[in-house]
BABA-689835 format. One record per residue: residue number from 1; residue in one letter; chain; x negated, y, z negated of N, C-alpha, C in turn. Coordinates in pm, whole numbers, plus 50000, padded with zeros to 5 digits. Example, Ala and Ser with C-alpha at 12.3 -4.5 7.8 and 13.67 -1.06 7.14 Angstrom:
BEGIN
+------+------+-------+-------+-------+-------+-------+-------+-------+-------+-------+-------+
| resi | resn | chain |   nxx |   nyy |   nzz |  caxx |  cayy |  cazz |   cxx |   cyy |   czz |
+------+------+-------+-------+-------+-------+-------+-------+-------+-------+-------+-------+
|    1 |    A |     A | 48681 | 49431 | 49220 | 48770 | 49550 | 49220 | 48680 | 49670 | 49220 |
|    2 |    S |     A | 48715 | 49775 | 49292 | 48633 | 49894 | 49286 | 48710 | 50003 | 49213 |
+------+------+-------+-------+-------+-------+-------+-------+-------+-------+-------+-------+
END
This chain:
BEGIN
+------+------+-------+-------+-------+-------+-------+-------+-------+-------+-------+-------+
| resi | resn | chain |   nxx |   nyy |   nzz |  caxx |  cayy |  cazz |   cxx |   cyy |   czz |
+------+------+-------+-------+-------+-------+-------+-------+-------+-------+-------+-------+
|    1 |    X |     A | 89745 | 34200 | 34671 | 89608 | 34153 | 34679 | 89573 | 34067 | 34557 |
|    2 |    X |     A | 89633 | 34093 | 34442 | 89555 | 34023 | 34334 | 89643 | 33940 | 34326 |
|    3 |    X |     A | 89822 | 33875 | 34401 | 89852 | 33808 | 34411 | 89806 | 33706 | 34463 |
|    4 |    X |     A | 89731 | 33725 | 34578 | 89634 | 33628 | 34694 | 89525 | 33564 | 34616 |
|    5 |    X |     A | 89434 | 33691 | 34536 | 89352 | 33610 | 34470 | 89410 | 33488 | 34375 |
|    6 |    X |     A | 89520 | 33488 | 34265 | 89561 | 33398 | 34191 | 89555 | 33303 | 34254 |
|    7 |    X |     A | 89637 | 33318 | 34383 | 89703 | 33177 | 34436 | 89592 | 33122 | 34488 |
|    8 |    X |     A | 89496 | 33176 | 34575 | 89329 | 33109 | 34623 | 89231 | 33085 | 34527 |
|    9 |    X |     A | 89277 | 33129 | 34384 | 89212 | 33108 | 34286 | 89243 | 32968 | 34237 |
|   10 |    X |     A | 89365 | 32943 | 34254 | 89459 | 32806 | 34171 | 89427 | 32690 | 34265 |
|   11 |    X |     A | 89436 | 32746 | 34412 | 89427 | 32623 | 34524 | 89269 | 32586 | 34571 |
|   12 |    X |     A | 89200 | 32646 | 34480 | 89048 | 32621 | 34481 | 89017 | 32589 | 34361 |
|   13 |    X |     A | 89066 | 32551 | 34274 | 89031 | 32420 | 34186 | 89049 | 32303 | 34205 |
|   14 |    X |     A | 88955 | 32236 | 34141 | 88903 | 32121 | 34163 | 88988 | 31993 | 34127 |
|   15 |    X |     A | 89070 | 32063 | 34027 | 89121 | 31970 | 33958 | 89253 | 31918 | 34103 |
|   16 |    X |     A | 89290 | 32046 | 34189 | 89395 | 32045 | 34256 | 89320 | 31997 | 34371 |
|   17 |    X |     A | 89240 | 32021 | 34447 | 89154 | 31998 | 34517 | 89187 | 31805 | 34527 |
|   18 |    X |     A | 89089 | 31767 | 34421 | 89100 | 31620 | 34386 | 89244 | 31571 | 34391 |
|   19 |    X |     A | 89354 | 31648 | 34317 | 89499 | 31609 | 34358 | 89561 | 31579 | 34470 |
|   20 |    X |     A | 89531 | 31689 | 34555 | 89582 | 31693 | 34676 | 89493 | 31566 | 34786 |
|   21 |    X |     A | 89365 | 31559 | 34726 | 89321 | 31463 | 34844 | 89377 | 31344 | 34813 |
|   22 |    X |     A | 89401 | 31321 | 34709 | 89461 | 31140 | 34625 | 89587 | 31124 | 34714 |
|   23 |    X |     A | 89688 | 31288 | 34705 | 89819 | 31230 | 34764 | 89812 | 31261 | 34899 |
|   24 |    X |     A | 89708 | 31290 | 34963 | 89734 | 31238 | 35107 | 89630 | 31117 | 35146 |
|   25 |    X |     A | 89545 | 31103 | 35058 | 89477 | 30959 | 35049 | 89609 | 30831 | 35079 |
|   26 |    X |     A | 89689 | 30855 | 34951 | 89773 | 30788 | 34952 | 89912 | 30758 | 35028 |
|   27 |    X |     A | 89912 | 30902 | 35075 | 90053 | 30894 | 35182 | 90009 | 30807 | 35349 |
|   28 |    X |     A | 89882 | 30866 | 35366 | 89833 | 30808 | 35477 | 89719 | 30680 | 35527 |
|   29 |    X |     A | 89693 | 30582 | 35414 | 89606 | 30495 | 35402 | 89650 | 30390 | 35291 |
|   30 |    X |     A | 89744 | 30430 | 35197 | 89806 | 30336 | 35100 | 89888 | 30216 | 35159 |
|   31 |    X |     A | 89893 | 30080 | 35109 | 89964 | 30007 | 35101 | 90111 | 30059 | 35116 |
|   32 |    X |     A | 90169 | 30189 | 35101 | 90296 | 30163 | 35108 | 90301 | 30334 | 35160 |
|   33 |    X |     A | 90211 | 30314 | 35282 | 90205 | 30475 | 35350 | 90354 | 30492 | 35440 |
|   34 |    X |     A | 90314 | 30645 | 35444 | 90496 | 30669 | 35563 | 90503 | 30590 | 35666 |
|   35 |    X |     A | 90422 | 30521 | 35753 | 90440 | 30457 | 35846 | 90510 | 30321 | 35862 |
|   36 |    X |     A | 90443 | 30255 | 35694 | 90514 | 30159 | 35608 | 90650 | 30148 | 35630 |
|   37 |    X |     A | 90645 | 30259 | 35538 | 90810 | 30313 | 35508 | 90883 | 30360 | 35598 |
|   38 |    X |     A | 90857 | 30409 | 35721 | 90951 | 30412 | 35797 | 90984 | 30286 | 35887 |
|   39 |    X |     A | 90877 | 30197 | 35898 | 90933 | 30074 | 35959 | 91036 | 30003 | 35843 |
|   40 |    X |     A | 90988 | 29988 | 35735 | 91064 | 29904 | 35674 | 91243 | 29970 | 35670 |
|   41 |    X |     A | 91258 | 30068 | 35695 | 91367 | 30170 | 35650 | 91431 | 30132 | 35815 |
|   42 |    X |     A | 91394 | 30123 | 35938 | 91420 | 30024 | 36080 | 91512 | 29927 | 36016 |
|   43 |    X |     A | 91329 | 29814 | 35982 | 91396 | 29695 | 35962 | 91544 | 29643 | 35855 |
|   44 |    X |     A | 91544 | 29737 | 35795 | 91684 | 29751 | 35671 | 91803 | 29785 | 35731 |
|   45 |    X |     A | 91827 | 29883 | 35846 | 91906 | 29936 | 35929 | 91954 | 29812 | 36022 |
|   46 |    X |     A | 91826 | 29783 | 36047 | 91902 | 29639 | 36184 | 91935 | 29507 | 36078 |
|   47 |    X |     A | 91911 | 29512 | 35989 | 91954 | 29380 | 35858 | 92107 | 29394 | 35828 |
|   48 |    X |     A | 92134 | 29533 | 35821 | 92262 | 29582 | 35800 | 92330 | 29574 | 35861 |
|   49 |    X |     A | 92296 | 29579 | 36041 | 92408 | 29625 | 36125 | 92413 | 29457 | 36154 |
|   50 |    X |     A | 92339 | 29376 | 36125 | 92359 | 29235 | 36154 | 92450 | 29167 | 36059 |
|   51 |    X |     A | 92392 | 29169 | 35957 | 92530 | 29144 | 35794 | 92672 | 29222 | 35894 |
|   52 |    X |     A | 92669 | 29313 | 35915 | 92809 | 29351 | 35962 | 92842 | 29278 | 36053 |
|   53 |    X |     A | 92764 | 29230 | 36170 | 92842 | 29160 | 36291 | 92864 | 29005 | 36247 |
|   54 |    X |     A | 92758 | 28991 | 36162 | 92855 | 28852 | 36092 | 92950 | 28831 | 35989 |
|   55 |    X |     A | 92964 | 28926 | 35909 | 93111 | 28932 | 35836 | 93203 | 28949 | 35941 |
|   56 |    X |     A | 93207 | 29029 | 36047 | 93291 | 29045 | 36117 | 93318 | 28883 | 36179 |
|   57 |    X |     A | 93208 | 28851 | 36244 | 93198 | 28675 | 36322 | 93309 | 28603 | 36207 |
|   58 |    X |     A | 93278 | 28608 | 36110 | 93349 | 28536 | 35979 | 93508 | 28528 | 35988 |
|   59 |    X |     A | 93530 | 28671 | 35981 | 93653 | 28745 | 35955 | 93712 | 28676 | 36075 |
|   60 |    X |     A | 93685 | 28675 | 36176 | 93763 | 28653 | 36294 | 93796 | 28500 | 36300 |
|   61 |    X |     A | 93716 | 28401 | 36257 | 93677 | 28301 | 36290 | 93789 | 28205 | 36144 |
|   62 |    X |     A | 93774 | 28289 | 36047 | 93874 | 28260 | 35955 | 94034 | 28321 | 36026 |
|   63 |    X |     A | 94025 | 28399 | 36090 | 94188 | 28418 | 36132 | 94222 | 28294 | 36260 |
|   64 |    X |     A | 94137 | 28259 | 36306 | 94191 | 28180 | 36405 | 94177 | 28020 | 36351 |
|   65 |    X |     A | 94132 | 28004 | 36263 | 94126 | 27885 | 36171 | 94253 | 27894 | 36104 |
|   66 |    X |     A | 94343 | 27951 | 36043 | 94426 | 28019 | 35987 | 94538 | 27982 | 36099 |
|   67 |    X |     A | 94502 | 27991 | 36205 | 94614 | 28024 | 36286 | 94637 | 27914 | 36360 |
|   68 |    X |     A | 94522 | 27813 | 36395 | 94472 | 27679 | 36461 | 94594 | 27566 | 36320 |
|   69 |    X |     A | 94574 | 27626 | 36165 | 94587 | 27531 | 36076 | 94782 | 27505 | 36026 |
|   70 |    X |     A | 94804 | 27647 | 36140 | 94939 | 27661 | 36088 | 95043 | 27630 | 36189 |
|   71 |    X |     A | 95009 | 27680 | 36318 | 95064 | 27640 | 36404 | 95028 | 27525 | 36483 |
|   72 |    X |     A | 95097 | 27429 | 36550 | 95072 | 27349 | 36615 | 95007 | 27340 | 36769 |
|   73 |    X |     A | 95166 | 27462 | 36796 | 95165 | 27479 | 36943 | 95013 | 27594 | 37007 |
|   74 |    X |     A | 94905 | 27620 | 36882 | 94810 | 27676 | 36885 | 94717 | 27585 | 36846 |
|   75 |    X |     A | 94711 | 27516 | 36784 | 94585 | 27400 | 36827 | 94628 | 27310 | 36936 |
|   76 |    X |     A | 94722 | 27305 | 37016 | 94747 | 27248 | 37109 | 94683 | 27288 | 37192 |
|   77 |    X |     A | 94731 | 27412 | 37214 | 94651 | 27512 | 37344 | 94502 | 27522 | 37307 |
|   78 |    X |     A | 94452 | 27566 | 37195 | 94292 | 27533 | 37164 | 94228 | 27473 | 37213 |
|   79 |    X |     A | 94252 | 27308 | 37152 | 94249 | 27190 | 37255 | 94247 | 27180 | 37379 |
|   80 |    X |     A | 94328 | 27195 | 37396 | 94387 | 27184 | 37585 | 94218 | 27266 | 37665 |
|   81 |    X |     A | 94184 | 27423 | 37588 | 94126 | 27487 | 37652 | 94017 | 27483 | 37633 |
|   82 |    X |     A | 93967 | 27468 | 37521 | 93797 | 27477 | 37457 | 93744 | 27286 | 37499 |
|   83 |    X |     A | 93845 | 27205 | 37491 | 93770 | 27072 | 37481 | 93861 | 27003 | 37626 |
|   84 |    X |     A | 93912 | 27088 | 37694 | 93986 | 27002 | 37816 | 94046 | 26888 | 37760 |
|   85 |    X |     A | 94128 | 26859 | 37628 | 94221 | 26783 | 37635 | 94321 | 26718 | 37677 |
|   86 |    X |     A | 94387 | 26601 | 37693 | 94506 | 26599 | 37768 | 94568 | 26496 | 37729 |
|   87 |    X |     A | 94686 | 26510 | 37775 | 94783 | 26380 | 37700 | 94817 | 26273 | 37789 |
|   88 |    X |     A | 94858 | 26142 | 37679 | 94786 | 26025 | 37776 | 94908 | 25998 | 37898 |
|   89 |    X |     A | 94983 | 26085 | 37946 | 95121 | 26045 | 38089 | 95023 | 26173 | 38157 |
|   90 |    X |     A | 94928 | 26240 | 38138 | 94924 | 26371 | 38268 | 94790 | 26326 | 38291 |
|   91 |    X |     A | 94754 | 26377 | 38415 | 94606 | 26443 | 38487 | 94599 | 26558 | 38488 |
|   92 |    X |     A | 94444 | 26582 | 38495 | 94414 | 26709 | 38462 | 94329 | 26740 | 38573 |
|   93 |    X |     A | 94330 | 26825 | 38711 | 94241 | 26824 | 38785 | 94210 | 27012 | 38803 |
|   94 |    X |     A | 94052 | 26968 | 38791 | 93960 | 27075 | 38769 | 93979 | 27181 | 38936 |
|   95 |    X |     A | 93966 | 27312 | 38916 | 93975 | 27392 | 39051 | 93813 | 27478 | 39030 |
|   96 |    X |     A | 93759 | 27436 | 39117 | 93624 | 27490 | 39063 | 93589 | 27629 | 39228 |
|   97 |    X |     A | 93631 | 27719 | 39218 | 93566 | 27832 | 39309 | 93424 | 27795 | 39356 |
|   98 |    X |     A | 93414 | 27843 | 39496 | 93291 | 27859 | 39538 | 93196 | 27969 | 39529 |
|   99 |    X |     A | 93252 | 28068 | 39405 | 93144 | 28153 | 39395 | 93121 | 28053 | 39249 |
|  100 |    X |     A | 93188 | 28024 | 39169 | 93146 | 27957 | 39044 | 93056 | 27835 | 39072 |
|  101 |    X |     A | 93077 | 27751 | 39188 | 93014 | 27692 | 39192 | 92844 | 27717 | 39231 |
|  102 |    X |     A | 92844 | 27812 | 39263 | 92745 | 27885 | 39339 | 92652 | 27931 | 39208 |
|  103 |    X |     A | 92707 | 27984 | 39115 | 92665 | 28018 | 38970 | 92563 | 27897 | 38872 |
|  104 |    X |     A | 92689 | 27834 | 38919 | 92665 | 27707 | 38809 | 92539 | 27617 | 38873 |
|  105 |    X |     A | 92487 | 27610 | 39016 | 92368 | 27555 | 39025 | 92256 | 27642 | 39048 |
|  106 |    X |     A | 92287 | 27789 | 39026 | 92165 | 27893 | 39003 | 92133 | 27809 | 38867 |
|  107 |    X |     A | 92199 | 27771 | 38803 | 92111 | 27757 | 38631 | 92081 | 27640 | 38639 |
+------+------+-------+-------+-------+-------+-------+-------+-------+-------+-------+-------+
END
């Protein structure tokens, strides 16, 4: 019992009183309240996982640069496939499906 009183004695001052309202004044109405802070702590998470998918973009993009710069018979094929290249004795004739084609004038 006279434990209860201390502690309702201590949490009924004023001085604590005034404390306690400041830090939930401040947790819930401050410039930099939890709600703040948990968005910004989001937005840091998806900053991160993006830095990762472009080091990765990097990483990859340097191995096939790497690989375009060393071999021949691989920027050949590059060529050939990304820019429809061709050499000047051949033709090159396109096979275009009728579901692809079907695709390609939805857009």
């Amino acid at each position: 019992m006279e434990l209860l009183k201390k502690t309702l004695g201590f949490l009924l001052n004023g001085y604590v009183i005034v404390s306690l309202v400041f830090v939930f004044f401040v947790l819930i109405f401050g410039p930099n309240n939890i709600g703040a802070q948990y968005k910004l702590s989001n937005e840091e998470e998806e900053a991160q996982a993006e830095q990762q998918f472009y080091i990765d973009e990097i990483e990859k993009n340097r191995k096939i640069s790497k690989e375009l710069m060393t071999d021949l018979d691989n920027l050949e094929r590059f060529a050939r496939e990304k820019y429809w290249m061709k050499r000047d004795n051949e033709d090159v004739f396109l096979i275009i499906h009728k579901d692809e084609a079907k695709q390609t004038k939805m857009k």
